[in-house]
C-alpha positions, -999 to 999 in steps of 0.1 A, spaced: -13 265 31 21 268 52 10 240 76 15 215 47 49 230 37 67 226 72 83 195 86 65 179 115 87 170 146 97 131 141 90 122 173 51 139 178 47 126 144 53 90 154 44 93 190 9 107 172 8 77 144 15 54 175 -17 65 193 -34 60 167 -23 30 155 -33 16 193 -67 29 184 -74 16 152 -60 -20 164 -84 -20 197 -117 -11 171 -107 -31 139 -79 -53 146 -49 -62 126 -44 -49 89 -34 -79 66 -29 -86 30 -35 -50 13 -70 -56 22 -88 -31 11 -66 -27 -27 -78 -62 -29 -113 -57 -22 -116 -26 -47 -100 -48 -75 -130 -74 -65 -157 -48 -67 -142 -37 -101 -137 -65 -115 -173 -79 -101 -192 -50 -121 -169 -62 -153 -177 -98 -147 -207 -101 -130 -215 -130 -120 -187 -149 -144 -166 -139 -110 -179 -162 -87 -167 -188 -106 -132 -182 -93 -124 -199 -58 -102 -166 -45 -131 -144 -53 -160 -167 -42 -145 -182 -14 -118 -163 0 -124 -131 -7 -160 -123 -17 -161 -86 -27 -184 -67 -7 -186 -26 -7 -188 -23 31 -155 -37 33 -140 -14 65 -106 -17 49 -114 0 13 -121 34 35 -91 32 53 -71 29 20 -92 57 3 -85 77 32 -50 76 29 -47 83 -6 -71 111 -2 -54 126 25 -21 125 9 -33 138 -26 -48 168 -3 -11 172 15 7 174 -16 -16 193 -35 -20 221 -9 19 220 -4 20 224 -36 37 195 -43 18 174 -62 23 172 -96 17 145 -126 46 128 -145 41 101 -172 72 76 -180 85 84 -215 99 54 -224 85 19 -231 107 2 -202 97 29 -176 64 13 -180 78 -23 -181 95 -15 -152 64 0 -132 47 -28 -144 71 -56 -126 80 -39 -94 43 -37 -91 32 -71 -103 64 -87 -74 50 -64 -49 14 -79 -52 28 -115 -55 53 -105 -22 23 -90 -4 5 -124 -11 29 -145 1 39 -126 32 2 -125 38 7 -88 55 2 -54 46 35 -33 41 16 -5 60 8 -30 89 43 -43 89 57 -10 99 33 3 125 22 -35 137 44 -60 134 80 -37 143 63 -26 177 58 -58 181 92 -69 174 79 -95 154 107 -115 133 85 -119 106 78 -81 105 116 -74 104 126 -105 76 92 -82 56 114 -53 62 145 -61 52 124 -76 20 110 -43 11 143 -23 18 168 -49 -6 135 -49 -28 137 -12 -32 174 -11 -32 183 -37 -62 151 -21 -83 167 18 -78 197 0 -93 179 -10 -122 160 23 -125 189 39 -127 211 19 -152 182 21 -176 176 55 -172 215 60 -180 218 35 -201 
C-alpha cells in the first residue's frame, strides 16, 4: 500500500498524536511503569506458576495480574499497528544476531531498561507525550537518560561489531 510508504507531515503527525494523547489522558489517565509489558509478564508467568505466584509480594500485592488490565490493549495495539505498517510498507523483515555477544548485548540493554523503567517509575512512551508537554523536569532528566543510554550502548554496538 503507498500510504504506508510516504512520510507523514511532522507537524499533523504530532499535532494528531497530541490530540490524541489529550484524549487518552481525559478517559484513562496517566501511563506509568510499562504497565501493560508488566502485566502480560504476570499473566504469563501466573499460568507457569499458578498459584506458586502469589507467594511473591510484587505480584500479590503490587501488581496482581489481571487480563482486563486496560494497559495490555494499548501496548498490543501498538505493536500490532506497527507490525501492520512495516509489513504493508514492506519493511518489515526478521534478523537474528549471529554472534553470542549480540545476544549478550540485547540481553543487558534490555535487562537496564526494565531496572531504569522501575526506578524512574514511568513509561518511556509516557515520558515523551506526557511528561515533555508538561515540561516536567523529571520527564526531561528521563530523556536525557534514554538519549546518553542509547548513545554510550551504539558505542558499544559498534566496537563489538568491529572489533
Amino acid at each position: 500500500m503507498e500510504f504506508f510508504r510516504k512520510t507523514l507531515d511532522p507537524v499533523f503527525a504530532l499535532a494528531t498524536i497530541a490530540v490524541l494523547d489529550v484524549f487518552l489522558f481525559l478517559l484513562l489517565g496517566a501511563w506509568t511503569v510499562g504497565g501493560g509489558e508488566t502485566m502480560m509478564t504476570g499473566l504469563i508467568a501466573q499460568s507457569v506458576l499458578g498459584e506458586d505466584l502469589q507467594r511473591i509480594p510484587f505480584w500479590s500485592i503490587v501488581f496482581p495480574p489481571r487480563a482486563d488490565y486496560w494497559k495490555i490493549y494499548i501496548s498490543l495495539g501498538m505493536l500490532t499497528g506497527a507490525f501492520l505498517g512495516a509489513t504493508l510498507s514492506k519493511e518489515f523483515y526478521l534478523r537474528t544476531p549471529r554472534r553470542t555477544s549480540e545476544w549478550l548485548m540485547i540481553m543487558v540493554g534490555g535487562l537496564l531498561m526494565g531496572i531504569g523503567i522501575r526506578l524512574a517509575y514511568i513509561c518511556n512512551v509516557s515520558t515523551f507525550f506526557g511528561l515533555l508537554p508538561e515540561m516536567n523536569l523529571g520527564g526531561y532528566l528521563a530523556i536525557s537518560g534514554i538519549v546518553a543510554g542509547a548513545w554510550v550502548g551504539s558505542l558499544f554496538y559498534k566496537k563489538i561489531l568491529e572489533g
